[in-house]
DSSP file (Angstrom, degrees, kcal/mol; ACC not computed):
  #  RESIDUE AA STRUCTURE BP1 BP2  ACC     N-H-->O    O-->H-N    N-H-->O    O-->H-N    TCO  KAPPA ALPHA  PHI   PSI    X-CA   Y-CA   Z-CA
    1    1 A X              0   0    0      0, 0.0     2,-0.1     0, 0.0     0, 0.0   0.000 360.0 360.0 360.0 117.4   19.0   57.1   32.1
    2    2 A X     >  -     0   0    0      4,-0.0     4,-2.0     1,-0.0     5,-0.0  -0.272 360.0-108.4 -46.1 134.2   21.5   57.6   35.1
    3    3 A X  H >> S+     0   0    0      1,-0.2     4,-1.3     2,-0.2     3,-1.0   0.925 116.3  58.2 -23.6 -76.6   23.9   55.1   36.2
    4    4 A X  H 3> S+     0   0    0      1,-0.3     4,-0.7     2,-0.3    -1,-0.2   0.853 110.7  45.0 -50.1 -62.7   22.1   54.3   39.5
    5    5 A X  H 3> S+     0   0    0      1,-0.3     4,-2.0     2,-0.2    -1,-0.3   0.731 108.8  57.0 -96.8 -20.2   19.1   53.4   37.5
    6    6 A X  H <X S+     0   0    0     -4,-2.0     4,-1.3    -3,-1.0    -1,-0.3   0.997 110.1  45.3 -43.5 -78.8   21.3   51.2   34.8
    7    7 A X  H  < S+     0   0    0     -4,-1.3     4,-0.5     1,-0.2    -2,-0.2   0.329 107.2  56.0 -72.7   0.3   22.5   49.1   37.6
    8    8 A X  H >X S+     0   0    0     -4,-0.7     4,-1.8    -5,-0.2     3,-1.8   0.905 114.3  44.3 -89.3 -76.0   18.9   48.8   39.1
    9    9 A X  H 3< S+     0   0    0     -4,-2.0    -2,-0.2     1,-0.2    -3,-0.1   0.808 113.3  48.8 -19.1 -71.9   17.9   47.4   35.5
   10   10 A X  T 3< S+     0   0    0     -4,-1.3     3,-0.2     1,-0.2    -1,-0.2   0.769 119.6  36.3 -12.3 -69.0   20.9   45.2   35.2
   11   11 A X  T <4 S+     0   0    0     -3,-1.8     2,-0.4    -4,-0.5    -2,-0.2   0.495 130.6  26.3-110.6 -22.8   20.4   43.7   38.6
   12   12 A X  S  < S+     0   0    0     -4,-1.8    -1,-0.3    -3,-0.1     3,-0.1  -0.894  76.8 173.6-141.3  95.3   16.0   43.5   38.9
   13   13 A X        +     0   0    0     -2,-0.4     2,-0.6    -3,-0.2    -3,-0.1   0.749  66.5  26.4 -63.1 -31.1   14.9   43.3   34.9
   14   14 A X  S    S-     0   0    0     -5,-0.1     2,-0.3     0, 0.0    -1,-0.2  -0.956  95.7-114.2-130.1 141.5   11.5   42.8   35.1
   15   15 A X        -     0   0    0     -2,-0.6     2,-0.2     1,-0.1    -3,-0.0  -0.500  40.7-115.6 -80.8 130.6    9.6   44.0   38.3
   16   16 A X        -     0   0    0     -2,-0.3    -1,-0.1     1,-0.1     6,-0.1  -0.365  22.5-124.2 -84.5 164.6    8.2   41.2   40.1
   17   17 A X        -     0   0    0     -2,-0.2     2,-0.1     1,-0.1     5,-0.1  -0.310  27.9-105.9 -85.4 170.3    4.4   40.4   40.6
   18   18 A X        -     0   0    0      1,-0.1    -1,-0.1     3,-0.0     0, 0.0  -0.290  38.6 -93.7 -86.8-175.4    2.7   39.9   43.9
   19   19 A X  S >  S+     0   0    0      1,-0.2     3,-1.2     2,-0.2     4,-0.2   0.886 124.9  51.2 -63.6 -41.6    1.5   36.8   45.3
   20   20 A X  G >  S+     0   0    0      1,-0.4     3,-0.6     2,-0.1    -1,-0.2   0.967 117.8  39.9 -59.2 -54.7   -2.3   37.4   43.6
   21   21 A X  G 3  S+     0   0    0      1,-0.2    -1,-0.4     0, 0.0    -2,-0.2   0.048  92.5  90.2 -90.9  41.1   -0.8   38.0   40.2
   22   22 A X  G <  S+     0   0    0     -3,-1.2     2,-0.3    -2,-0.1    -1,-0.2   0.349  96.3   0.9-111.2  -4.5    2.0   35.3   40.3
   23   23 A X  S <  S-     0   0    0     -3,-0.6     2,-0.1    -4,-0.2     0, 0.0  -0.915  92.1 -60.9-155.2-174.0   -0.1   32.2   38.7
   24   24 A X        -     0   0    0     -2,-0.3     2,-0.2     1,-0.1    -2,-0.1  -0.346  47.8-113.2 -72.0 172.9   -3.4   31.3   37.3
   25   25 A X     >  -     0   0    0      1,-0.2     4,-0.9    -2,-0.1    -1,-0.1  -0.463  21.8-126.7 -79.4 150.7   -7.0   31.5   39.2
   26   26 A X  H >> S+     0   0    0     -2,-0.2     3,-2.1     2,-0.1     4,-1.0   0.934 116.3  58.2 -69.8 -69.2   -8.5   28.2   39.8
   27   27 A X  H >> S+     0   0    0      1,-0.3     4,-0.7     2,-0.3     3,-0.5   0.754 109.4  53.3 -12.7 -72.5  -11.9   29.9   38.0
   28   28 A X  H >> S+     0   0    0      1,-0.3     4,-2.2     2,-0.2     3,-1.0   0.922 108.5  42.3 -27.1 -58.5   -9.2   30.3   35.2
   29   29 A X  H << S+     0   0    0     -3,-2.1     4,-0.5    -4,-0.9     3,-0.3   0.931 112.8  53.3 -71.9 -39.5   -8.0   26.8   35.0
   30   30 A X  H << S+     0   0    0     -4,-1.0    -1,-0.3    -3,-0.5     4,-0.3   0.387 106.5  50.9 -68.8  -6.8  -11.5   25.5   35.3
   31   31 A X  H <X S+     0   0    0     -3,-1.0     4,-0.8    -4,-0.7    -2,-0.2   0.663 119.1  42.2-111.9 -35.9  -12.9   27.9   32.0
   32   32 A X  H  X S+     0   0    0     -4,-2.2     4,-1.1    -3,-0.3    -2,-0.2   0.510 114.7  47.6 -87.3 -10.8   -9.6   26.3   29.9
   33   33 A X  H  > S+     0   0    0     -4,-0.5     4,-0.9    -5,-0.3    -2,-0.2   0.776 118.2  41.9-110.8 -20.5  -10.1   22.7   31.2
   34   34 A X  H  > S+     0   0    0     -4,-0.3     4,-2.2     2,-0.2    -2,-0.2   0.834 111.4  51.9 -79.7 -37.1  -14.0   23.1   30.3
   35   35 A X  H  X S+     0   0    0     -4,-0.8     4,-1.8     1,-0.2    -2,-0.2   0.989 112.4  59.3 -55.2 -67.4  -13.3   25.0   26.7
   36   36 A X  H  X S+     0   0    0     -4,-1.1     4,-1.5     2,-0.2    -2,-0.2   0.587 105.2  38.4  24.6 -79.9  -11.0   21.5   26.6
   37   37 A X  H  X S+     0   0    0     -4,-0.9     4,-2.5     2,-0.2     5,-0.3   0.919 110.9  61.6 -78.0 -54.6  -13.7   18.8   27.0
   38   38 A X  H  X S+     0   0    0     -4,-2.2     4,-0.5     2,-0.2    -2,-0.2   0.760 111.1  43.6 -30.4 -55.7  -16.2   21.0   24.5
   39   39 A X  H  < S+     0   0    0     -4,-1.8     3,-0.4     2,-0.2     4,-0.3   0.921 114.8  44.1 -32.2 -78.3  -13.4   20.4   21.8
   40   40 A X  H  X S+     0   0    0     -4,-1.5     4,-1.1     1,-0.3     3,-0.3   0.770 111.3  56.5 -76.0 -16.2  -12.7   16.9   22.4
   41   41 A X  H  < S+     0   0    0     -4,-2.5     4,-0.3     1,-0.2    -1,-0.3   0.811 118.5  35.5 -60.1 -27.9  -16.7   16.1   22.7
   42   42 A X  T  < S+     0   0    0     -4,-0.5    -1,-0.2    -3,-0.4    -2,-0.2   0.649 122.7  37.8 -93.8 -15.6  -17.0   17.6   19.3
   43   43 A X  T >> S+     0   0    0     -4,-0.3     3,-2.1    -3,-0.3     2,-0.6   0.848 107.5  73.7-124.6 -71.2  -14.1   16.7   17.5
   44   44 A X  H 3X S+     0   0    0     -4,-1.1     4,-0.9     1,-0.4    -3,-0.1   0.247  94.4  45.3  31.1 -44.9  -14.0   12.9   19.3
   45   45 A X  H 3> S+     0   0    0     -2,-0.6     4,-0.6    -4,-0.3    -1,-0.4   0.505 114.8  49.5-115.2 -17.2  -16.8   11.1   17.7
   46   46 A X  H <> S+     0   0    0     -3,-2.1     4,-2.2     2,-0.1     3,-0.3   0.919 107.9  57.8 -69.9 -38.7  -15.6   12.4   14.2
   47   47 A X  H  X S+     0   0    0     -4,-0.6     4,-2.8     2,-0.2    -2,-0.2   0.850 113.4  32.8 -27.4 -77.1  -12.5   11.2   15.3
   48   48 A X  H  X S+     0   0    0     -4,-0.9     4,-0.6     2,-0.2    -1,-0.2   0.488 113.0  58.9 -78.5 -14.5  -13.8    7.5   15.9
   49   49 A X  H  X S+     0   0    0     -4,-0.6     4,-2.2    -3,-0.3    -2,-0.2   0.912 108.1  53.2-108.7 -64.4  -16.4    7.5   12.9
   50   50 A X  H  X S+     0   0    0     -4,-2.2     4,-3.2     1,-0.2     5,-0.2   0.856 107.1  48.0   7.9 -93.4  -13.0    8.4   10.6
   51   51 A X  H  X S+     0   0    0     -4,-2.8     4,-2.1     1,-0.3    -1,-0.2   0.931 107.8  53.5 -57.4 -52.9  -11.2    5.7   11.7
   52   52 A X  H >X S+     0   0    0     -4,-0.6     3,-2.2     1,-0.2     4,-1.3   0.908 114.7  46.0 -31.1 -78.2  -14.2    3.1   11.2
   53   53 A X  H 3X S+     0   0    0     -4,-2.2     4,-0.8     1,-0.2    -2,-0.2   0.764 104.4  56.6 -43.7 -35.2  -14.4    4.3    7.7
   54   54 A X  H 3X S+     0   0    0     -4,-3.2     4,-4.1     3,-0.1    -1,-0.2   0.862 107.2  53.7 -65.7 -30.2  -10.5    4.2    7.0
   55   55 A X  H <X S+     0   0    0     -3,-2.2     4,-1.8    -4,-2.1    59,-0.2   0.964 105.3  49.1 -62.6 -54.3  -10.8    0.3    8.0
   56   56 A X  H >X S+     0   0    0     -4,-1.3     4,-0.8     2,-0.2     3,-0.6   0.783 120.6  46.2 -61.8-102.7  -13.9   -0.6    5.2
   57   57 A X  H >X S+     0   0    0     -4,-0.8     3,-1.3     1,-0.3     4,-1.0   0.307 107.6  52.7  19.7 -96.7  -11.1    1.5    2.8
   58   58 A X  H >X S+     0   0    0     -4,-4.1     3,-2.1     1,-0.3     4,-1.7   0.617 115.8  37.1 -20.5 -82.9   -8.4   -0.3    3.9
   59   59 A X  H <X S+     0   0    0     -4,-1.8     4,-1.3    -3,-0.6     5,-0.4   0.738 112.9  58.7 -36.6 -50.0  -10.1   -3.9    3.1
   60   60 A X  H << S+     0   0    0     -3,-1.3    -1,-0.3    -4,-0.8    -2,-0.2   0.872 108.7  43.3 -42.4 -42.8  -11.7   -2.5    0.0
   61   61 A X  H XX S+     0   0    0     -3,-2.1     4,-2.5    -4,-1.0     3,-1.2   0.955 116.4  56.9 -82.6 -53.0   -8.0   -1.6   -1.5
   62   62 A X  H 3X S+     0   0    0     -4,-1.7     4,-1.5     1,-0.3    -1,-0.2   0.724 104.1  44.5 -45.9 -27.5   -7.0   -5.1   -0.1
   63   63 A X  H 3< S+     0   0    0     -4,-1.3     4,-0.5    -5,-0.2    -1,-0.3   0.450 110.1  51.4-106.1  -4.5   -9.3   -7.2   -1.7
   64   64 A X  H <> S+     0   0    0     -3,-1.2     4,-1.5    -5,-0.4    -2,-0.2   0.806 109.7  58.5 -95.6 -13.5   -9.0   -5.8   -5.1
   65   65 A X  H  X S+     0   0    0     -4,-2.5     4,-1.0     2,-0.2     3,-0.4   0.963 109.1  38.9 -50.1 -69.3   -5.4   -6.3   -4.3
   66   66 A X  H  X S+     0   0    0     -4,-1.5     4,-2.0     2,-0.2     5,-0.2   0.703 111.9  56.4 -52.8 -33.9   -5.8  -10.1   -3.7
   67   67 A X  H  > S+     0   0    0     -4,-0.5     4,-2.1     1,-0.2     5,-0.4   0.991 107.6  53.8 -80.9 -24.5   -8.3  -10.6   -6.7
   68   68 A X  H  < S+     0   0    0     -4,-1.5    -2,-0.2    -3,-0.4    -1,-0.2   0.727 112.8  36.9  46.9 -81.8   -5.5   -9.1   -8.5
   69   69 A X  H  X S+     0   0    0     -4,-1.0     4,-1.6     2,-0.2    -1,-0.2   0.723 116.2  58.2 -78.0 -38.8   -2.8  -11.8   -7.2
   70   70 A X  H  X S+     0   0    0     -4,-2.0     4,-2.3     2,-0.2     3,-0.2   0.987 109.5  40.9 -58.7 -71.8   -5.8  -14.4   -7.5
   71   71 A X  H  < S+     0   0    0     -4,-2.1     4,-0.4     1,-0.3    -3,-0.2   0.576 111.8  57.6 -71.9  -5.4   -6.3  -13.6  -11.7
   72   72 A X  H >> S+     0   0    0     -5,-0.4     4,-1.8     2,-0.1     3,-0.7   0.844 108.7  44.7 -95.2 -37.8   -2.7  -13.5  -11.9
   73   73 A X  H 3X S+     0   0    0     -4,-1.6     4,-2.3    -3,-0.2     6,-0.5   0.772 110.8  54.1 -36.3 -40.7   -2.9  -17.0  -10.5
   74   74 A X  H 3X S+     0   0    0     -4,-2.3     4,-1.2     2,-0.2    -1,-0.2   0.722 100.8  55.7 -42.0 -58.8   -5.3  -17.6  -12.6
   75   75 A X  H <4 S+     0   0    0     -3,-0.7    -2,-0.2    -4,-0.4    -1,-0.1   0.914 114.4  38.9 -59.2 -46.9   -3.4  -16.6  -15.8
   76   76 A X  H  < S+     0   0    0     -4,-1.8    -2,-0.2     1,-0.2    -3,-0.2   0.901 124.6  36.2 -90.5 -33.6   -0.4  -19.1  -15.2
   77   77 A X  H  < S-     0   0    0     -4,-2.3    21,-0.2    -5,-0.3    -1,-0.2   0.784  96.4-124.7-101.2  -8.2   -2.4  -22.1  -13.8
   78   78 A X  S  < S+     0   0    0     -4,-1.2     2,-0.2    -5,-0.3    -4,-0.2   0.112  82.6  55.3 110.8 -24.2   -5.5  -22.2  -15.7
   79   79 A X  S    S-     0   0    0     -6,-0.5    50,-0.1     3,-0.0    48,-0.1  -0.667  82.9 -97.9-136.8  86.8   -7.6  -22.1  -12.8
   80   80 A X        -     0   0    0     -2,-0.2    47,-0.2    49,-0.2    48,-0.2   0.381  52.2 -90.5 -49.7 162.9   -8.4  -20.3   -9.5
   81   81 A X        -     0   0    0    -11,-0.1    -1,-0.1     4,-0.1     6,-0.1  -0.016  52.2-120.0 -47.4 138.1   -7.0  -21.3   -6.2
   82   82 A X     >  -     0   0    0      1,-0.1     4,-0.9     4,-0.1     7,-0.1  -0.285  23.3-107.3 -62.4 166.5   -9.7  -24.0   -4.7
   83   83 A X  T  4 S+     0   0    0      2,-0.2     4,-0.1     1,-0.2    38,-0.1   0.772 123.0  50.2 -70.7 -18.9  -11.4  -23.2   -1.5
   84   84 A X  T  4 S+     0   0    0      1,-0.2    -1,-0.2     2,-0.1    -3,-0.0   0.754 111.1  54.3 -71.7 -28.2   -9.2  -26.0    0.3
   85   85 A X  T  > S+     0   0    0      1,-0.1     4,-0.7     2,-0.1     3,-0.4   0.826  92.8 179.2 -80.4 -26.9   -6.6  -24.3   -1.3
   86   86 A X  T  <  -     0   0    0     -4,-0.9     3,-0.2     1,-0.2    -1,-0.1   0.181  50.1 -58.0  67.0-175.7   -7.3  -21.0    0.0
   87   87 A X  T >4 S+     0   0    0      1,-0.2     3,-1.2    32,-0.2    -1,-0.2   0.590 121.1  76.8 -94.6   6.3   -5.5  -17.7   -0.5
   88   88 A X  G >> S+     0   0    0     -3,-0.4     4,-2.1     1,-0.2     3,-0.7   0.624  74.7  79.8 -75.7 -17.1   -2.2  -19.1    0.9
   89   89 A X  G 3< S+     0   0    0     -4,-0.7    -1,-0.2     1,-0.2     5,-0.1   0.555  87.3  60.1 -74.8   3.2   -1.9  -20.8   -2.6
   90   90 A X  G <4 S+     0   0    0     -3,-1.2    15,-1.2    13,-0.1    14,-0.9   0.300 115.2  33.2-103.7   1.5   -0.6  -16.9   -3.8
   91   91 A X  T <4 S+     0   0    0     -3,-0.7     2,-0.2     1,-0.3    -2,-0.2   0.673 134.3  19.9-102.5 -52.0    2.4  -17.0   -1.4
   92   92 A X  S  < S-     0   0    0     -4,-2.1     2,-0.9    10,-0.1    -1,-0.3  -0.532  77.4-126.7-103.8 155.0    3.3  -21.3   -1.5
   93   93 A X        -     0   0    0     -2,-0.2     2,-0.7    -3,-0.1    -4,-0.1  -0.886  27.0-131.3-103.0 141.6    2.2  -23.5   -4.3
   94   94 A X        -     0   0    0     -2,-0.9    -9,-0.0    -5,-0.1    -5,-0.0  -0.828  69.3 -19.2-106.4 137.8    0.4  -26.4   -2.9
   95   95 A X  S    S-     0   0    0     -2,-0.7     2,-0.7     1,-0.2     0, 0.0  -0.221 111.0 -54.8  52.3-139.2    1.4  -29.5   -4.0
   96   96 A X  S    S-     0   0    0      3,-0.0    -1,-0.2    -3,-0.0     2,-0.1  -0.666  70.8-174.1-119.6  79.1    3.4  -29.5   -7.3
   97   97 A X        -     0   0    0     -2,-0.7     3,-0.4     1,-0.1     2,-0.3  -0.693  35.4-104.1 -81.8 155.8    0.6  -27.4   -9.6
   98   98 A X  S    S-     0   0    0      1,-0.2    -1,-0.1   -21,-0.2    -2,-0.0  -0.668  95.3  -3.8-114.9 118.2    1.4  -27.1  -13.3
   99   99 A X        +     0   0    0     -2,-0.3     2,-0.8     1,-0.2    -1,-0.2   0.734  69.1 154.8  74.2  14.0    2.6  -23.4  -13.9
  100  100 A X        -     0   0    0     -3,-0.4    -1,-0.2     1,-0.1   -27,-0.1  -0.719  16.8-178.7-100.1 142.0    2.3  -21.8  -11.0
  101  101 A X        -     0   0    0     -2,-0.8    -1,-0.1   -28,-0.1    -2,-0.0  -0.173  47.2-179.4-118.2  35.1    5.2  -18.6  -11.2
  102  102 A X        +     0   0    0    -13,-0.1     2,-0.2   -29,-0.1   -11,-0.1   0.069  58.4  98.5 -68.4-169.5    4.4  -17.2   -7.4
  103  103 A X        -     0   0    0    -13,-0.4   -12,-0.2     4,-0.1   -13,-0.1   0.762  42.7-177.8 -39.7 135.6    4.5  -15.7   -5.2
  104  104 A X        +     0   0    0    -14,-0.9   -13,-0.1    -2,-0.2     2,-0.1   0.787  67.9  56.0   7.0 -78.2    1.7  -13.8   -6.1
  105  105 A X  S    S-     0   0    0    -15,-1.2     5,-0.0     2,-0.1    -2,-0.0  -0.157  80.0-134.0 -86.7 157.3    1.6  -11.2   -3.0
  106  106 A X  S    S+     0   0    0     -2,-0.1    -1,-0.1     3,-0.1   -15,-0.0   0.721  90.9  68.9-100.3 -25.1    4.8   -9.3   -2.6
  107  107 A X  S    S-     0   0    0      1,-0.1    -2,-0.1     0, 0.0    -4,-0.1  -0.327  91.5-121.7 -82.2-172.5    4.7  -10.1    1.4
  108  108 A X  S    S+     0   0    0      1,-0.1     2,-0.2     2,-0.0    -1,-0.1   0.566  92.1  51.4-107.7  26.9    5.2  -13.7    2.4
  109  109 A X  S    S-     0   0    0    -18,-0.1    -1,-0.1     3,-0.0     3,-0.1  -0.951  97.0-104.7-156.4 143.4    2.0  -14.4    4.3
  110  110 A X        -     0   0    0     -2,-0.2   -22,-0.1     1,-0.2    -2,-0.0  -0.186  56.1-117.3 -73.2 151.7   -1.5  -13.5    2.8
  111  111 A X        -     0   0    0    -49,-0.1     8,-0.6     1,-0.1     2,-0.4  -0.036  24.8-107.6 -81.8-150.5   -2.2  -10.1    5.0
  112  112 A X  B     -A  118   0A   0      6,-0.1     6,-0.2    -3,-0.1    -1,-0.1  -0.760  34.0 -91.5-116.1 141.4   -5.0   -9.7    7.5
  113  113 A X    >   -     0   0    0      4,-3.0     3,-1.9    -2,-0.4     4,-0.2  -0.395  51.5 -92.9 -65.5 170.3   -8.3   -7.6    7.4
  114  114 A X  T 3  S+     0   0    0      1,-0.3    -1,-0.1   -59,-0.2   -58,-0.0   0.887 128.5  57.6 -60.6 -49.9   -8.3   -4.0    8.8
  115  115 A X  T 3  S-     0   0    0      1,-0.1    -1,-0.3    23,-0.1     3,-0.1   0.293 118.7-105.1 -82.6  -6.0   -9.5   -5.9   12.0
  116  116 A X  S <  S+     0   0    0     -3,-1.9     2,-0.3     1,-0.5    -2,-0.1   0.618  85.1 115.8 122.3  29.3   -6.9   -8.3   12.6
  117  117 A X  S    S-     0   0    0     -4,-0.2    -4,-3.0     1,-0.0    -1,-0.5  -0.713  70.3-103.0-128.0 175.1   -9.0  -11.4   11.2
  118  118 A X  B     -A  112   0A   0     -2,-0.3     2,-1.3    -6,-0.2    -6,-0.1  -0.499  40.4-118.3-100.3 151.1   -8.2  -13.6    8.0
  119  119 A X        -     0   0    0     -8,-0.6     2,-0.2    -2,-0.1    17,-0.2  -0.788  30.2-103.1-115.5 151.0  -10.3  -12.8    5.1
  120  120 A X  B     -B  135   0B   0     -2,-1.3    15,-2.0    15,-0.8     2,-0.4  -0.257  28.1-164.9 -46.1 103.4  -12.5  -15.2    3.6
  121  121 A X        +     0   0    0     13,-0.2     2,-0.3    -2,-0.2   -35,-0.2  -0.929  12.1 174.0 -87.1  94.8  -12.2  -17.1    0.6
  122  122 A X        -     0   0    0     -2,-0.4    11,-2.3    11,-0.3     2,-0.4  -0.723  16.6-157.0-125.7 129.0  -14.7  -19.2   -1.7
  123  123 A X  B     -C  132   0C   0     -2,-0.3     9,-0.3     9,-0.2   -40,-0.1  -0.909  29.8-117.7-115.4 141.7  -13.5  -20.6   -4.9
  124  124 A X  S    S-     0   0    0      7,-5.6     2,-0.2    -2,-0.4    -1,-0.1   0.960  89.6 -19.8 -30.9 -64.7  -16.8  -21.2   -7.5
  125  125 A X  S >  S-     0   0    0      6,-0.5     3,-2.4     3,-0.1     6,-0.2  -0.974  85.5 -83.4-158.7-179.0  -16.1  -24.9   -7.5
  126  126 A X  T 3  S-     0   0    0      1,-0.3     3,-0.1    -2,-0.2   -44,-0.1  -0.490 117.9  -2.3-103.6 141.7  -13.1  -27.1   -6.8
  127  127 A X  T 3  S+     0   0    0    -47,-0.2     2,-0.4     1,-0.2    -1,-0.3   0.822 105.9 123.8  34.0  42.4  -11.3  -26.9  -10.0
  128  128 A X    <   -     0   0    0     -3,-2.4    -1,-0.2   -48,-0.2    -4,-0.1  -0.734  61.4-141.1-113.2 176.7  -13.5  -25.0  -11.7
  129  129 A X        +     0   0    0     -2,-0.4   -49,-0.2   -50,-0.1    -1,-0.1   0.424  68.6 115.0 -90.3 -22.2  -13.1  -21.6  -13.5
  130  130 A X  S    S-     0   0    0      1,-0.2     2,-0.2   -50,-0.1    -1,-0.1   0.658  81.5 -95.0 -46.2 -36.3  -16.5  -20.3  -12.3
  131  131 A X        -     0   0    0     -6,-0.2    -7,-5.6   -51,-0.1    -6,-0.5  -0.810  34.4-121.7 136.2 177.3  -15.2  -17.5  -10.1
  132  132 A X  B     -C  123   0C   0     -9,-0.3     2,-0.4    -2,-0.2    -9,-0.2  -0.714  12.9-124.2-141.1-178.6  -14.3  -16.9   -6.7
  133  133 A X        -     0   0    0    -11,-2.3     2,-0.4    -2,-0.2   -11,-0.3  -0.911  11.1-172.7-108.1 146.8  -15.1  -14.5   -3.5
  134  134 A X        +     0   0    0     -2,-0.4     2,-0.3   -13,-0.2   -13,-0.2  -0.951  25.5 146.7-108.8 132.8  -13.1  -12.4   -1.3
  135  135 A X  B     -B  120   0B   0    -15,-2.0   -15,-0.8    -2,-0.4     2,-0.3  -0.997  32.3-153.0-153.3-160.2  -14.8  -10.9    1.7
  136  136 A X  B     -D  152   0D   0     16,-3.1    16,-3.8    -2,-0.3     3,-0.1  -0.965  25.7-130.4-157.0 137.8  -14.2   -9.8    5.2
  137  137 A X     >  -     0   0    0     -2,-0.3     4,-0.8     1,-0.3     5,-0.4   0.215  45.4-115.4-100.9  34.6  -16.9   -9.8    7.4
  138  138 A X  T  4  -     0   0    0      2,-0.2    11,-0.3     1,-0.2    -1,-0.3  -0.217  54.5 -39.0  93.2-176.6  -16.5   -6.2    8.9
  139  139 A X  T  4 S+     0   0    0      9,-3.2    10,-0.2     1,-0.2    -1,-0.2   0.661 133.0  45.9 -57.5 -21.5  -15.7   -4.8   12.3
  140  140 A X  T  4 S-     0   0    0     -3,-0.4    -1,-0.2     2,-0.2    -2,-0.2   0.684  98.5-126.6 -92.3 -15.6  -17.9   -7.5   14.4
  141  141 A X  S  < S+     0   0    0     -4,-0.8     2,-0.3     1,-0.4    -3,-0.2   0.567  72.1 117.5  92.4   4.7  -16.8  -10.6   12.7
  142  142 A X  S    S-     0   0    0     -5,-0.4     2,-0.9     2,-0.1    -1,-0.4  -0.698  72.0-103.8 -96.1 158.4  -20.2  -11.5   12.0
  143  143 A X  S    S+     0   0    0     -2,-0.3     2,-0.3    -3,-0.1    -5,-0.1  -0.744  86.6  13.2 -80.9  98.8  -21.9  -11.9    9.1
  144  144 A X  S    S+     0   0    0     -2,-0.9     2,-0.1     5,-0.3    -2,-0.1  -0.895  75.1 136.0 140.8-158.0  -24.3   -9.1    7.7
  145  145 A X        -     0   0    0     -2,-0.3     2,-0.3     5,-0.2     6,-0.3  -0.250  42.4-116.4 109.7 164.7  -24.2   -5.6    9.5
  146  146 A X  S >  S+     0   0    0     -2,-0.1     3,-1.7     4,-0.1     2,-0.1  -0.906  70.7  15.9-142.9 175.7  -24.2   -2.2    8.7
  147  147 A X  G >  S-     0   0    0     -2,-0.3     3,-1.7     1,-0.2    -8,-0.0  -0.471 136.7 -13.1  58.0-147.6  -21.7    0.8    9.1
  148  148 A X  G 3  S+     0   0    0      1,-0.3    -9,-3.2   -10,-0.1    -1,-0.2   0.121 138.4  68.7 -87.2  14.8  -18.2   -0.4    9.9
  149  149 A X  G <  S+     0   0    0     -3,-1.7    -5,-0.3   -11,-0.3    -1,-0.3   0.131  73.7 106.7 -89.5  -2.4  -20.0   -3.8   10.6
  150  150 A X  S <  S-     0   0    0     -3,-1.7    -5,-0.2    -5,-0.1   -11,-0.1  -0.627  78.4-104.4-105.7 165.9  -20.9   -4.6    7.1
  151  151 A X        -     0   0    0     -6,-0.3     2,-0.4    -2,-0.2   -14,-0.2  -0.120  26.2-143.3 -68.3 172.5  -19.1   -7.1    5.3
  152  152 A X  B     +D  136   0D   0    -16,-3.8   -16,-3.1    -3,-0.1     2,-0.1  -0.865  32.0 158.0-131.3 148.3  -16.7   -6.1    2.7
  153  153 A X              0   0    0     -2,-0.4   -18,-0.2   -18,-0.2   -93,-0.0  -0.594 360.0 360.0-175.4 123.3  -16.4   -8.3   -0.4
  154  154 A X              0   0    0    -20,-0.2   -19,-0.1    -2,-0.1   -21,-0.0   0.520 360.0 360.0 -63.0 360.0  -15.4   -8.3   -4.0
């Protein structure tokens, strides 16, 4: 390599294209933006079906959580929480109950279902020992359902 063809180098590195080769095709851009939609059509409703399933989880882990914090309630006062009494009786004690060591729950308000609704509580009988419920009645807020619509309950 010559001087002359050094300073050529130097000064133009890479030879430029013409106007034709200087971008994409539209035909191009239309083959990647169609490859593109094929993808997200396929991957999309897996996607969405996922996230349904991660909520029923969620609430599942949640409510074994709370009967949990409920039969530790349980332990110290003799009795589960009433249904008037709800599941707010594992953050506050209502009235002046005999024994009660809470908070229960480590946050300071009972949480929320996956779906941003309160979940449902049912005590056997009002001072009784009989047992209790948890549930949550799914992603429509109705009762019954299937898929990410059926109720969740311990």
């Amino acid at each position: 390599m010559n001087l002359i063809t050094f300073r050529k180098r130097i000064e133009n590195p890479a030879p430029r294209r013409s106007g034709r080769e200087a971008g994409f095709t539209l035909v191009e851009l239309l083959v990647v933006l169609v490859i593109l939609v094929l993808i997200a059509s396929i991957v999309g409703p897996r996607v969405i079906n996922y996230l349904g399933s991660s909520r029923a989880k969620a609430a599942n882990v949640q409510i074994e959580s709370l009967v949990t914090a409920v039969e530790l309630f349980r332990l110290d006062v003799g009795r589960y929480p009433t249904s008037a009494e709800g599941l707010g009786a594992l953050v506050k004690a209502p009235g002046s109950i005999r024994g009660w060591a809470g908070p229960y729950l480590t946050k300071p308000d009972v949480p929320a279902d996956p779906w941003g609704r309160a979940y449902i509580y049912e005590a056997g009988g009002e001072g009784s020992t009989a047992g209790f419920r948890i549930r949550s009645y799914g992603g429509d807020g109705k009762e019954g359902g299937t898929g990410e619509d059926a109720d969740i309950a311990n």
